[in-house]
C-alpha positions as CSV (number, residue, x, y, z in Angstrom):
1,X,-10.7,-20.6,-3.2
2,X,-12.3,-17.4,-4.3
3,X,-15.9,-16.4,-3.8
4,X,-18.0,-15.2,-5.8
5,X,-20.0,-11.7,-5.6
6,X,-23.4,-11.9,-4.3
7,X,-26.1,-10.2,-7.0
8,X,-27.8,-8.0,-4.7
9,X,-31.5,-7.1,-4.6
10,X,-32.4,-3.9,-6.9
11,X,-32.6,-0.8,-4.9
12,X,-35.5,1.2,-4.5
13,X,-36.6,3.8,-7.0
14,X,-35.3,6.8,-4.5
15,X,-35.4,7.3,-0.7
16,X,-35.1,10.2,1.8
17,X,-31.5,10.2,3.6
18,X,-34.2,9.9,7.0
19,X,-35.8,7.2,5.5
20,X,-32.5,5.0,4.6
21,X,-33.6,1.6,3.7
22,X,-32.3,-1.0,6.1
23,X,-31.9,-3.8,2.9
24,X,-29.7,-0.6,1.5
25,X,-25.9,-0.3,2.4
26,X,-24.6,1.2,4.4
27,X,-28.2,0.1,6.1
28,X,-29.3,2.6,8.3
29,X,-30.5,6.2,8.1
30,X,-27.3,7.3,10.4
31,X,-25.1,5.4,8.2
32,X,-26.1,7.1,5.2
33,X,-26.4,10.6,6.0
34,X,-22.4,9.9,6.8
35,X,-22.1,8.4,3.6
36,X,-23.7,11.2,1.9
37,X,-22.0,13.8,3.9
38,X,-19.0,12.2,3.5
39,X,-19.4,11.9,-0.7
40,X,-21.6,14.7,-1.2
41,X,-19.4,15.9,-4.2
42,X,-19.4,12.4,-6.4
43,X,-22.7,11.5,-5.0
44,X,-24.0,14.7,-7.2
45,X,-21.5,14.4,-10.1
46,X,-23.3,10.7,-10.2
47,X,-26.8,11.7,-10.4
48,X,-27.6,9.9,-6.6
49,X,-28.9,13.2,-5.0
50,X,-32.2,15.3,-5.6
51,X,-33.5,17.7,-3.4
52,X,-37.0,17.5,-3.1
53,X,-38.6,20.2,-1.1
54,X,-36.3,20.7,2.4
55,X,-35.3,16.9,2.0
56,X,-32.2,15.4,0.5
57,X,-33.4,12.4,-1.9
58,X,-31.4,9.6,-3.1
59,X,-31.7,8.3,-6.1
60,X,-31.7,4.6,-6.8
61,X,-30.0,4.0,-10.1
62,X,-27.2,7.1,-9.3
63,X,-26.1,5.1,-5.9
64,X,-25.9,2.2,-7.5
65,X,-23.5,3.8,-9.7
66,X,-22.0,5.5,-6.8
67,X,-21.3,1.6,-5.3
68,X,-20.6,0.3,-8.7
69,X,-17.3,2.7,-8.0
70,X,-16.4,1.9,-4.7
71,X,-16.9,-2.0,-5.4
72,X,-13.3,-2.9,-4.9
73,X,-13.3,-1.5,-1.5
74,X,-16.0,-4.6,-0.6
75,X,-15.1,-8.0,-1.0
76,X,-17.4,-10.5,-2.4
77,X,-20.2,-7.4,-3.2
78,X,-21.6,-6.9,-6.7
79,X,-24.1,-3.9,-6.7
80,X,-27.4,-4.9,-8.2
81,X,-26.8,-4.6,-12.6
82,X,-24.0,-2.6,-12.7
83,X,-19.7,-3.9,-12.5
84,X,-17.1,-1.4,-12.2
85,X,-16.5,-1.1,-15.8
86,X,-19.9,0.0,-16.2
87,X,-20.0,2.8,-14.0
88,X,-19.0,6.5,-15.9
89,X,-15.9,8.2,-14.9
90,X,-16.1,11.2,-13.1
91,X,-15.6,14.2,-15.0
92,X,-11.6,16.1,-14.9
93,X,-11.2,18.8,-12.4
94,X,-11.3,22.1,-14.0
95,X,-7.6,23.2,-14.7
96,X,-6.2,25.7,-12.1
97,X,-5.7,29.3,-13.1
98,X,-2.1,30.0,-13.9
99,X,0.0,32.4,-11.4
100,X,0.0,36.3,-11.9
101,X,3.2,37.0,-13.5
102,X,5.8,39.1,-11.3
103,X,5.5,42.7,-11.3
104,X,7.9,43.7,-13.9
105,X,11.3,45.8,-12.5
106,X,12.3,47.9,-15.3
107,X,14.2,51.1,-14.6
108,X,14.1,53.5,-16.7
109,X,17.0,54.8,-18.9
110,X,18.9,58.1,-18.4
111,X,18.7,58.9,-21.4
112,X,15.1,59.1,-21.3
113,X,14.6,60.7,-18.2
114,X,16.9,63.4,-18.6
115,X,15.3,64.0,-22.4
């Protein structure tokens, strides 16, 4: 029989990475400076992370987001309001630049070179 996802509790407004909530996942100020070292990149592209001051700041509605993507990694965890169809898409990876073309070998003719 399946189980059902648990509606977690909201998550605070924002937190300091040192000040990790311990109600928060991964629950633990350790725990989540690996899981925003670890992410840093989508974390930002999310809206989760603010620098205020010296301090890294987490923001509560851009995490939830951030788990709202990574839901199908937990079993039986539904992050507080939002599904995985409700969280945006991250956006494309900028294109890479296309190769140099090959320096071109052309000789020239005689008949130009002896003109």
């Amino acid at each position: 029989m399946a189980t059902r996802p648990t509606r977690a509790a909201p998550l605070p407004h924002s937190w300091r990475i040192v000040d990790w909530p311990p109600g928060v996942s991964p629950g633990g100020a350790a725990a989540g400076k690996y899981v925003v070292r670890s992410n840093r990149d989508e974390l930002q592209a999310l809206g989760a992370l603010s620098r205020v001051g010296r301090d890294l700041t987490v923001l509560g509605e851009g995490y939830a987001r951030f788990l709202a993507r990574k839901i199908d990694r937990v079993t039986g965890y539904a992050p507080p309001g939002l599904t995985s169809n409700d969280a945006p898409a991250l956006p494309a990876p900028a294109p890479a630049l296309p190769a140099p073309a090959p320096p071109s070998k052309r000789r020239k003719s005689r008949a130009s070179a002896s003109a």
